[in-house]
Structure formats: structure tokens, C-alpha cells
C-alpha positions as CSV (number, residue, x, y, z in Angstrom):
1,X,113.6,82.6,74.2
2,X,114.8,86.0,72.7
3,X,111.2,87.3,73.5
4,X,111.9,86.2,77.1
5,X,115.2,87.9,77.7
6,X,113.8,91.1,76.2
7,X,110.8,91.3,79.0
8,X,113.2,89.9,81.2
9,X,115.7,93.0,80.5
10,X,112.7,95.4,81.0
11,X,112.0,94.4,84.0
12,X,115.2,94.8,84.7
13,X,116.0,98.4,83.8
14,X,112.3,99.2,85.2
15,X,114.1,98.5,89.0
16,X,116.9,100.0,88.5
17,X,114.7,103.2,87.4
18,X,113.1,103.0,90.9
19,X,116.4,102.2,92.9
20,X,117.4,105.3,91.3
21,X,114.3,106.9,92.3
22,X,114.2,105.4,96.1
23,X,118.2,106.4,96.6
24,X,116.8,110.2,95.6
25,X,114.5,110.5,97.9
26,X,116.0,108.2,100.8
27,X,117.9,111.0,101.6
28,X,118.5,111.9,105.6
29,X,114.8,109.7,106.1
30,X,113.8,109.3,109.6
31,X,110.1,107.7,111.4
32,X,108.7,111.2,109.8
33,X,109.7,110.8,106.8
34,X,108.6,106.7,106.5
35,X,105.4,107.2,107.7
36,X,104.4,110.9,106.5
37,X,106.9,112.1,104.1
38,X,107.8,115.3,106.6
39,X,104.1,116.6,105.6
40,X,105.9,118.1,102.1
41,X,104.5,115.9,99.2
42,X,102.9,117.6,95.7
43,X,99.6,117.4,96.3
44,X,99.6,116.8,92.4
45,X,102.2,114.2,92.6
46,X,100.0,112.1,95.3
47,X,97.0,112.3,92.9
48,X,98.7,111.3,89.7
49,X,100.3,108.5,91.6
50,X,97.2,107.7,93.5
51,X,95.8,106.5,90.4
52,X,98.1,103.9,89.8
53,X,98.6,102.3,93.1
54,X,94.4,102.0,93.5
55,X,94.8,100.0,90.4
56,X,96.7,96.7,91.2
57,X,97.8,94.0,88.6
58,X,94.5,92.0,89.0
59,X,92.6,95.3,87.6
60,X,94.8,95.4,85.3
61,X,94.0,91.8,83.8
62,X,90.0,91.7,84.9
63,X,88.4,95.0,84.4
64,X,89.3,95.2,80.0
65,X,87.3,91.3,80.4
66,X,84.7,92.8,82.4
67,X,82.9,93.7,79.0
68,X,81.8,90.0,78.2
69,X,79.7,89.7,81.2
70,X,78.8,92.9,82.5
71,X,79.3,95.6,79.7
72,X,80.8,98.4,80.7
73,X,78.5,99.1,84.1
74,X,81.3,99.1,85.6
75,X,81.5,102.5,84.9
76,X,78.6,103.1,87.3
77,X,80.6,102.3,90.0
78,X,83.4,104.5,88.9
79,X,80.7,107.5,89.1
80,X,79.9,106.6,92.2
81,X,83.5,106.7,93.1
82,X,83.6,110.3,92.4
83,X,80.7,110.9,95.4
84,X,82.5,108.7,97.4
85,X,86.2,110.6,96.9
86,X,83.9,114.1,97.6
87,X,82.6,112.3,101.1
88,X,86.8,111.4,102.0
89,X,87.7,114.9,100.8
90,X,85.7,117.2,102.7
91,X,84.4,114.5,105.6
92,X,87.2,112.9,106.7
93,X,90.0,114.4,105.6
94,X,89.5,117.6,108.1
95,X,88.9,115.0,111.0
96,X,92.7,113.6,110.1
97,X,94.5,116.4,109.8
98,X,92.9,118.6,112.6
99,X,93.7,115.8,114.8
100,X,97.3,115.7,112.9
101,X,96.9,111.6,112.3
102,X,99.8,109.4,111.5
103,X,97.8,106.2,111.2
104,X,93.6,107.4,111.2
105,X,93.0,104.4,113.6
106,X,94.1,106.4,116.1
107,X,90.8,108.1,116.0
108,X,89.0,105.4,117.1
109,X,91.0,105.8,120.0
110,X,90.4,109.3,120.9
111,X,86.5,108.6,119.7
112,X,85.4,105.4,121.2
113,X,88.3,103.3,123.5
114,X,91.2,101.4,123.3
115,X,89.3,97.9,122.1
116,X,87.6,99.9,119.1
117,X,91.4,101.3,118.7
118,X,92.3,97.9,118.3
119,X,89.9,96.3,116.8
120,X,89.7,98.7,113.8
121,X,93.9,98.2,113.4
122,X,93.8,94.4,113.7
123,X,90.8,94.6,111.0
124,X,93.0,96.3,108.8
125,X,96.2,94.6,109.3
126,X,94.4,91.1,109.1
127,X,92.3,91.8,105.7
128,X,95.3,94.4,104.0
129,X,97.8,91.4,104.5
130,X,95.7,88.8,103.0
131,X,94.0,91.2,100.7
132,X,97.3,92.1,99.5
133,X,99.0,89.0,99.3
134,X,96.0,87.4,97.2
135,X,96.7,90.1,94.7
136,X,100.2,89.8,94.7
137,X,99.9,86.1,94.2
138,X,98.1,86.5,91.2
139,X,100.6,88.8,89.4
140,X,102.9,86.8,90.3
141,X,101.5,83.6,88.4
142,X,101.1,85.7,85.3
143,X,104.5,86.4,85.3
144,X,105.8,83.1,86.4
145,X,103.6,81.4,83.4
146,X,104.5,83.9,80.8
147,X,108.6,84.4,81.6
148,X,110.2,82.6,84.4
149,X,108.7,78.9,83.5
150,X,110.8,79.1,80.6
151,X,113.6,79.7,82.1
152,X,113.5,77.4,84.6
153,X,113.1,80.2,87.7
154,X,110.9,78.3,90.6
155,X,107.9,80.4,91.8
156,X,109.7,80.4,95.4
157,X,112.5,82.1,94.1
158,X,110.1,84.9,92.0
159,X,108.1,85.6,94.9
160,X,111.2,86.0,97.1
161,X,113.4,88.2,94.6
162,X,109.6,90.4,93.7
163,X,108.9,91.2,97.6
164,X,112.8,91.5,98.4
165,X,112.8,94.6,95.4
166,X,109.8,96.2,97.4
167,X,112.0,96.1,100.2
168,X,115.3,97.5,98.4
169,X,113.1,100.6,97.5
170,X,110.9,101.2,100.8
171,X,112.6,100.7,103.7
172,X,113.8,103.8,104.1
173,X,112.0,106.5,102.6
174,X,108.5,104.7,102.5
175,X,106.1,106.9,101.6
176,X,108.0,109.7,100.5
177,X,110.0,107.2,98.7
178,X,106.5,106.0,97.1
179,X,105.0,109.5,96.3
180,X,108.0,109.3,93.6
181,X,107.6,105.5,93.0
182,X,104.3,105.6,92.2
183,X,104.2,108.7,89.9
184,X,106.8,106.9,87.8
185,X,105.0,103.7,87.6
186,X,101.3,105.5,87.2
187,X,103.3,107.4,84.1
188,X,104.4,103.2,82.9
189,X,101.5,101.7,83.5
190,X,99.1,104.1,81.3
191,X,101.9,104.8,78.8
192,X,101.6,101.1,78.5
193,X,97.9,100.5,78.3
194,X,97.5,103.3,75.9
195,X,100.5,101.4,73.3
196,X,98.6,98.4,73.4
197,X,95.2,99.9,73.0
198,X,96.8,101.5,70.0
199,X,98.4,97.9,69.2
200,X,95.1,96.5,69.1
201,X,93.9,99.7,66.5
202,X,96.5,99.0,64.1
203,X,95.5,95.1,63.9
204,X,92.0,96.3,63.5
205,X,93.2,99.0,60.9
206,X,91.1,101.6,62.8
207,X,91.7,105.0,62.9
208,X,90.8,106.9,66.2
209,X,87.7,108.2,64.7
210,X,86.5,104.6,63.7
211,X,88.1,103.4,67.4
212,X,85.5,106.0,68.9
213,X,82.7,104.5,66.3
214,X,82.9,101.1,66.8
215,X,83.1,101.1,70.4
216,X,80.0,103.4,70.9
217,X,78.2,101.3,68.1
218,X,79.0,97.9,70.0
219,X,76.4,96.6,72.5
220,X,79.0,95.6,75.4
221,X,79.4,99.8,75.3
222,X,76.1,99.9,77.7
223,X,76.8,101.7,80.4
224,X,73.2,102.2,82.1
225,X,70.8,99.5,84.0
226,X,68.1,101.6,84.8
227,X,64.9,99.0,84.5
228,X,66.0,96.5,86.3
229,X,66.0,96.4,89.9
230,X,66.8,92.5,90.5
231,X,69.7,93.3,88.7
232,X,73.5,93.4,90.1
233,X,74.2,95.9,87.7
234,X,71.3,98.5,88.3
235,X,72.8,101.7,88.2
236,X,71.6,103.2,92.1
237,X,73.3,99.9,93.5
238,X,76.4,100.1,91.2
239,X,76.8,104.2,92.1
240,X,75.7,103.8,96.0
241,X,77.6,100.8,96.8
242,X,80.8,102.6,94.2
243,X,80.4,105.9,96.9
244,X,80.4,103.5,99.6
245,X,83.6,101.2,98.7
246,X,85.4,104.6,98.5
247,X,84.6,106.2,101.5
248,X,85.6,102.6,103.3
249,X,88.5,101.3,101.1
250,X,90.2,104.5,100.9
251,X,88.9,106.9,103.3
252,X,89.1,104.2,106.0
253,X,92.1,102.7,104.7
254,X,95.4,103.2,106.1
255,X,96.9,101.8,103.1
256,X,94.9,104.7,100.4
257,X,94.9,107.5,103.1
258,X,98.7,107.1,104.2
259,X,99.5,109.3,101.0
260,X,97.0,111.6,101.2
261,X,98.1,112.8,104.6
262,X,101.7,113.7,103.8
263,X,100.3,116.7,101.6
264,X,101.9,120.3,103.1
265,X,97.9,121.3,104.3
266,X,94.4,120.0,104.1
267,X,93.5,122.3,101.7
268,X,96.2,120.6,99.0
269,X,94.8,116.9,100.2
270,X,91.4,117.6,99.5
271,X,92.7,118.7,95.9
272,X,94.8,115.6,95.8
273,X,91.6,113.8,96.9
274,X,89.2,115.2,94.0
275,X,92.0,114.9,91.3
276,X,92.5,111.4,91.2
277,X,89.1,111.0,92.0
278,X,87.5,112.1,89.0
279,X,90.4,110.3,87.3
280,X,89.2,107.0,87.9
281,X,86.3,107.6,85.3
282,X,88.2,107.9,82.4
283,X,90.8,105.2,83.4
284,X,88.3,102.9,83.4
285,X,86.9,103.8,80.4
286,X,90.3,103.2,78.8
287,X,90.7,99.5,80.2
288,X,87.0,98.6,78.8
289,X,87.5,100.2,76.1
290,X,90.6,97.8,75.0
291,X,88.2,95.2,76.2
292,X,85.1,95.9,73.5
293,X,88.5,96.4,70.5
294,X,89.8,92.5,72.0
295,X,86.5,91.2,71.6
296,X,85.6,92.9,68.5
297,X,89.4,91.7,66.9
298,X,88.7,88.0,67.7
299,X,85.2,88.3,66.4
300,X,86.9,89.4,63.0
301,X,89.3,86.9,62.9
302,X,86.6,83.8,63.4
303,X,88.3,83.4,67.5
304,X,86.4,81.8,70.6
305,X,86.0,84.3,73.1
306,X,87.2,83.2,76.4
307,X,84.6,81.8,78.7
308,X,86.7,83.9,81.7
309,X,87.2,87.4,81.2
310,X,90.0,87.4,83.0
311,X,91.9,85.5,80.1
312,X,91.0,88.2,77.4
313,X,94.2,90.5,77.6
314,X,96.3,87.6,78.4
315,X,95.1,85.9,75.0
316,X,95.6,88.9,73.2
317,X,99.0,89.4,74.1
318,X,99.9,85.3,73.8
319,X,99.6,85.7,70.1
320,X,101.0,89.3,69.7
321,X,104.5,89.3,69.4
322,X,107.3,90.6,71.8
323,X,106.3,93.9,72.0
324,X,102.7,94.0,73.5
325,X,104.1,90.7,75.7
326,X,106.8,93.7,77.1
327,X,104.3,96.5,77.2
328,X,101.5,93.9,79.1
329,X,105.1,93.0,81.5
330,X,105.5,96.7,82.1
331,X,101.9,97.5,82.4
332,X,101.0,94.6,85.3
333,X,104.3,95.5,86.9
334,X,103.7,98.8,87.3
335,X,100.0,98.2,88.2
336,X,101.1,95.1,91.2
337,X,104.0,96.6,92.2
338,X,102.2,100.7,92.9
339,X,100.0,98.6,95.3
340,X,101.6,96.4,96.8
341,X,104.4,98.6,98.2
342,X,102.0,101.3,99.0
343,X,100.2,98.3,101.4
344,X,104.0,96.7,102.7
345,X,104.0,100.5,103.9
346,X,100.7,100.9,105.4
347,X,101.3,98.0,107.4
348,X,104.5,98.6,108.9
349,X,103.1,102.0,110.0
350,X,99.8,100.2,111.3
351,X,101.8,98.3,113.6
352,X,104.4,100.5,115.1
353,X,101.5,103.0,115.7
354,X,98.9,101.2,116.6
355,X,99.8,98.1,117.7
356,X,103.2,99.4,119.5
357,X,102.2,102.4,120.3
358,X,106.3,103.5,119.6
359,X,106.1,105.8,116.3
360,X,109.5,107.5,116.9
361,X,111.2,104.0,117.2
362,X,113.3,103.9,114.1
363,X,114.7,100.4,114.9
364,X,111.6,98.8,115.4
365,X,109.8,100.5,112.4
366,X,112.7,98.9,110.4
367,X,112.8,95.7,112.1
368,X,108.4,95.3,111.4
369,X,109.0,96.3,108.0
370,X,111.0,93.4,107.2
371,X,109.4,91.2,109.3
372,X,106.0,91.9,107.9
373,X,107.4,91.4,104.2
374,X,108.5,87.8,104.9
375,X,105.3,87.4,106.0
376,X,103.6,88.5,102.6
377,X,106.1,85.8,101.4
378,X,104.8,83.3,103.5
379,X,101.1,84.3,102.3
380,X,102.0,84.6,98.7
381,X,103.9,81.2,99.3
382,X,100.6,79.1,101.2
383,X,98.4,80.4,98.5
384,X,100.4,78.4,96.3
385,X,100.9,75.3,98.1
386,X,97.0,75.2,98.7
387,X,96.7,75.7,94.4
388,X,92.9,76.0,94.9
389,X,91.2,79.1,92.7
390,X,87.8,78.2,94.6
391,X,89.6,78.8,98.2
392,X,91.1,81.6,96.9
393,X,88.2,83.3,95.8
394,X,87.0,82.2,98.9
395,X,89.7,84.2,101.3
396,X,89.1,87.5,98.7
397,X,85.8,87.4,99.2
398,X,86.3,86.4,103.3
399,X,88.4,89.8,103.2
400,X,86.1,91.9,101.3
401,X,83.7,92.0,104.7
402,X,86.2,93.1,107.1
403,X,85.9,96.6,105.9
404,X,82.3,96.8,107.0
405,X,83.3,96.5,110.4
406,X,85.3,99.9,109.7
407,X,82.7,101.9,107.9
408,X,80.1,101.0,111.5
409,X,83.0,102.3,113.9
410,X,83.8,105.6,111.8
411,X,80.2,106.4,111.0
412,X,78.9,105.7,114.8
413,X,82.4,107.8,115.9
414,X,81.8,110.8,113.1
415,X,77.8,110.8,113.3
416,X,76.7,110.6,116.8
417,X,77.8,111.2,120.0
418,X,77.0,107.8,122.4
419,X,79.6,106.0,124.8
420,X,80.6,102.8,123.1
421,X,81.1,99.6,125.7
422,X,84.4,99.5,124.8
423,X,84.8,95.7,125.6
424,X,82.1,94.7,123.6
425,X,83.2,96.4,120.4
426,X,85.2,93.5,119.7
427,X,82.6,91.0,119.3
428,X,80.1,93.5,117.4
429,X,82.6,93.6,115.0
430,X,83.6,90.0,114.4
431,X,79.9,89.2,114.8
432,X,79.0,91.6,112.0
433,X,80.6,89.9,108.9
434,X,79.0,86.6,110.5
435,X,75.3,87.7,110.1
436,X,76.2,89.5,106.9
437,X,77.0,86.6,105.4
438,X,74.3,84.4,107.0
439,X,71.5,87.0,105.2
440,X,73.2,87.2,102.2
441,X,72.9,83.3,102.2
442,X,69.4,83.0,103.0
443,X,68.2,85.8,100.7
444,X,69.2,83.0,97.9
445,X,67.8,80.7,99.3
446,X,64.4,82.4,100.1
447,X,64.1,85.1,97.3
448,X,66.6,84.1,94.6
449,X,68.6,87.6,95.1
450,X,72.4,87.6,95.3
451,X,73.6,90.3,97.4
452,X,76.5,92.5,95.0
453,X,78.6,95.6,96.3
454,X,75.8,96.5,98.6
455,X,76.8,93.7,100.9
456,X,79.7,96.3,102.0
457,X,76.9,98.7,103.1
458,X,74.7,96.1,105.0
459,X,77.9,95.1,106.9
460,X,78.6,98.6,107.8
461,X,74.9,99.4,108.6
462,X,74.7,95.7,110.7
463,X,77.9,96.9,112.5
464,X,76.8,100.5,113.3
465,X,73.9,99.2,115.1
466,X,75.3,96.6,117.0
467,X,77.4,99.8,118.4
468,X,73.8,101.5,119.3
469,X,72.6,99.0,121.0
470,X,75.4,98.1,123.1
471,X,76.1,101.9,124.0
472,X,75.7,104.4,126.6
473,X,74.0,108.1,127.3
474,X,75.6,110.2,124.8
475,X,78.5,112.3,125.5
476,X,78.3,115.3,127.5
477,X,74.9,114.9,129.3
């Protein structure tokens, strides 16, 4: 119980650190400021912070357990990120700000039509709430199982209290409020994984040197799949398809751009963009390599691995002691909280933009921002009641193809210059996932090959010429 009332008190002085932060920077806030910050962020602020809200409490947990199946390919991926964050930079970044975007749906608008307007908005307002909500749900049941059951909190009330604290901080300043937000907890959230990595080295009685050894000397250290093609993990799919989750999950993403666009000119974004870019290499790196030190400590001490990765770090820190049970509490807190506020945001602006067309409405921005998080309490709240990993898994994975849609509207609106049939757009794009889905099933069946992150680009690719072959005479003839 004393180790409980210690993580309990750090999570308590870790809110009031960013109520002090949020009553900084709510400061004379208006529309403006919510949804761009007044266009006067750090560009080295958003990129520092960047890096902790694009890595959510689930990351936190899953990517160190990543080792036992998949090695550290993962990092293939995170090299293709860097391709990916060059594409956003210097691509679509110029598109936003010459058009001077508050929400970069609007685009589709000016581009293609009022249905592929909407379309691409309800796309991302349907899959960021339930994306988001999943996520959050799952932080949340760490937490609840490692300090509230104890004392006797019910999960309503944790959910509740969690999402009424994002509130407290956001809904006035929003993103200029999380530019500062998110710096602090990206400063947390490493400070934390670095203290238990170094946790793990003095159980180990490694020094660095030896740390650097015996991770490069381990065989869950392999990076590289380059000879084998039926492989998930071959190194062109994992750095094509890690370029192409970038360039659609952040370049086409309300939530990840929304930041981006309150730097002071596009010159500073596109720095922002390439900073934290790069970044995500060596963050990785960091996270897999406390997963080969986990696995190699139980090895030494005659301990099962897990048979879910997931449960590595969790086991780690069960049988550690207070202080890597605080420093895990700070670390997933930091990690949940940097993205799901960031995506509370994101929403609220989606709507009053996009949907409402009324950006300069200051009461309704403030009544949808409310509104929209007691609907990520009723998510968070049904996920629960259903108590079903498989459905769960199943929604994630449901979500993960709404962002093809996105990538076949912005690639047909950037790369060529046809009429859309507006009406129709609707039903490529809800058609799209369908028959994604539908081939990814029947090449198992046929040819025993499981589609991986590539899916995302067959989507896209499905949905882009469903908008061809719909269309009209090119523009301007």
C-alpha cells in the first residue's frame, strides 16, 4: 500500500506540473490560439514534443516486447519513417501553409468537392476517436490493475477523472497549451525510460560498455530481413510501408499535422518536420533495446519469458520495487496522456472546421470540445463493458484501413489534375477498405501470404483508382 500511495502522489504532482503549465499559456486564448497557437510556436519545441505525443502508452508497453517475435526489424520501419517525414516536409507541408490551412481537410475541398471534403473529415473523426479511445483504454487498464484496484477506485471513475484532467488543461489554450504540454511530458517520458533502462543495467551489473556488448552480441539485435521476401519483416516492405504510414498517419492526419502548422513559417515546420523525424530512430532503438536487457535478465535468473510481448515491461516492473513501478507510472502517463490530448484537440478542431464550417465560433469550439470528451468516455467506457481482447483487436485493426481512404484522396488531389464525381467519392471510399480486406483474405486462403503494413498502401492505391475511374476530363482543358 505505501508503494501505491507513492505512484499515486506522482501522478499527482505530475498534473499539477501541467495545470501550471496550461494556466501559462492559457493566457488571453481565443479560436486562434486553440486551433493554431497564433502561428508563434518553437519550431524546436513542436519537434521535441512531437516525439512524445507519436508515441502513446501502448508503444510504450509493446514496442520493448517486440524483440521476442520480431527482433528489432522494427527498426526498418523507423528508417522508413525518416523518407516518409522528408515526403510531409517538403510535399505537403508547402500545400498547407500556402493555402494557410487550419484543419488540411479543407484541401479536399478546394481540390476535389464538398463530398471528398467530407468524406476525408468524417474518415478522420470516425477512426481518430476510436483509434484513440482503444489506446486510451488500454492505459487505462494498466493503471487500473497496477494502482487503483487496490484501492478500491472503480474503472468508471478513473476513466472519468483521466479524460476530465485532459480537459482541465486543453480547453482553452489547446494546442498552444500542448506545444508546452507535450515538451514537458516528452522530457518525462524519456527521462523515465532511460532510469529504468539503467535500472535494468544495475540488476544485470553491466556497465554501459558491456550494455552496448551484449545487446549487439544477442540474436533478437537483428535488424535486417534481406532474404526473405515471404517474410512480414523483409526490410523493402518494413521501409516502404514505414514511408507510407508517415506520409498518411501524420502528413494526412489532423491530429500529427495540427502542431506542425502553428510554427511562425514553413521554413521552421519543415525543420520541425525533419527533427523529430530522424528522432524516431534512436527512440526506438532505446525501447528495444530495454527489451533484449528484459529478456536477457530473466534468462539469467532461470525466468519464463512471457508468451505476449506485451507483458515483458509489465513483468519487469511487478517484481522491481517502488521505484521502477513510479518511473513505468510516469513513463505510460506521459506516453498516453501526449497523445491523447493532442487527438481530444484535433477533433474538436475537425469538427468546428469541417464539419461546422464556424472556426471563429468560440462558444461552439468550447461547447464540441466537451462534448466530444464525454464521448471518448463513452468509448473508453463500451470497450469495457464488451471485455473482449479479440473484438478489440478487431476495431484497431477495423481503424487501421480508414487511413487508406485518405492517402487515395490526397495523392489523386496532389498528383493529377482530373474532376472527381464528387457524389461518388463517398462510396469509393467506404468501398475501398471493403475490397482491401476481401484480397487480403483471399490471398491466405489461395497463396498462404498475410498482408503486413503494406495493406495501408494497397488501400490507398485501391482508393486512388476508384477516383480515376469515376472521374472527369482533367482540369483546365
Amino acid at each position: 500500500m505505501h508503494a501505491i500511495m507513492w505512484i499515486l502522489a506522482t501522478i499527482l504532482i505530475y498534473f499539477a506540473a501541467l495545470m501550471g503549465i496550461s494556466r501559462l499559456t492559457q493566457r488571453r486564448a481565443t479560436n486562434e490560439t486553440f486551433f493554431r497557437a497564433d502561428r508563434r510556436s518553437p519550431w524546436y519545441m513542436v519537434a521535441f514534443g512531437m516525439v512524445g505525443a507519436s508515441i502513446s502508452g501502448v508503444t510504450f508497453v509493446s514496442v520493448p516486447g517486440m524483440v521476442l517475435s520480431s527482433q528489432m526489424t522494427y527498426l526498418q520501419v523507423c528508417l522508413g519513417f525518416i523518407v516518409g517525414y522528408l515526403a510531409v516536409a517538403f510535399v505537403l507541408l508547402p500545400v498547407y501553409y500556402r493555402l494557410n490551412l487550419t484543419s488540411i481537410y479543407t484541401y479536399l475541398g478546394q481540390r476535389l468537392g464538398r463530398q471528398s471534403y467530407k468524406t476525408g473529415s468524417w474518415f478522420f473523426l470516425l477512426s481518430k476517436m476510436v483509434g484513440a479511445a482503444v489506446k486510451f483504454y488500454v492505459v487505462c487498464i494498466i493503471l487500473q490493475q497496477f494502482v487503483l484496484d487496490a484501492m478500491g477506485i472503480p474503472f468508471a471513475v478513473t476513466v472519468v477523472v483521466m479524460v476530465a484532467l485532459i480537459w482541465l488543461y486543453t480547453h482553452r489554450g489547446g494546442v498552444r497549451t500542448l506545444v508546452y504540454t507535450d515538451t514537458f511530458q516528452t522530457l518525462c517520458l524519456f527521462s523515465a525510460l532511460l532510469l529504468i533502462i539503467y535500472m535494468v543495467m544495475r540488476q544485470m551489473n553491466f556497465s554501459l560498455a558491456e550494455v552496448v556488448s551484449a545487446i549487439a552480441g544477442d540474436e533478437r539485435s537483428r535488424i535486417f530481413v534481406m532474404d526473405d521476401w515471404a517474410s512480414p519483416h523483409n526490410f523493402w516492405k518494413q521501409f516502404l510501408s514505414g514511408a507510407f504510414i508517415v506520409v498518411v498517419m501524420t502528413g494526412l492526419d489532423q491530429d500529427m499535422m495540427q502542431k506542425n502548422l502553428t510554427c511562425r513559417t514553413l521554413r521552421e515546420a519543415q525543420k520541425d518536420m525533419c527533427s523529430y523525424g530522424v528522432a524516431f530512430v534512436p527512440a526506438n532503438l532505446l525501447f528495444l533495446s530495454l527489451g533484449v536487457l528484459l529478456a536477457q535478465l530473466f534468462e539469467s535468473q532461470g525466468v519464463a519469458l512471457p508468451a505476449k510481448g506485451d507483458e515483458l515491461l509489465p513483468m519487469f516492473v511487478g517484481q522491481s520495487g517502488m521505484l521502477v513501478a513510479v518511473l513505468f507510472t510516469i513513463g505510460i502517463v506521459a506516453a498516453s496522456f501526449s497523445s491523447a490530448d493532442s487527438a481530444l484537440t484535433s477533433l474538436t478542431t475537425s469538427f468546428c472546421v469541417d464539419i461546422c464550417n464556424r472556426p471563429a465560433d468560440e462558444r461552439l469550439r468550447k461547447r464540441a470540445h466537451l462534448v466530444i470528451c464525454l464521448l471518448f468516455v463513452v468509448f473508453i467506457l463500451l470497450f469495457d463493458a464488451v471485455n473482449s481482447k479479440s473484438l478489440i483487436d478487431a476495431i484497431y485493426t477495423i481503424v487501421s484501413y480508414t487511413y487508406g481512404p485518405l492517402l487515395g484522396l490526397f495523392a489523386f488531389g496532389l498528383f493529377t489534375r482530373r474532376r472527381v464525381c464528387d457524389r461518388l467519392v463517398p462510396l469509393v471510399c467506404i468501398a475501398s477498405p471493403f475490397i482491401c480486406y476481401a484480397v487480403d483474405i483471399l490471398s491466405q486462403s489461395l497463396w498462404g501470404y498475410r498482408f503486413g503494413y503494406e495493406l495501408l498502401m494497397l488501400n490507398g492505391l485501391l482508393t486512388f483508382a476508384g477516383l480515376w475511374f469515376t472521374s472527369r476530363r482533367e482540369l483546365g482543358r
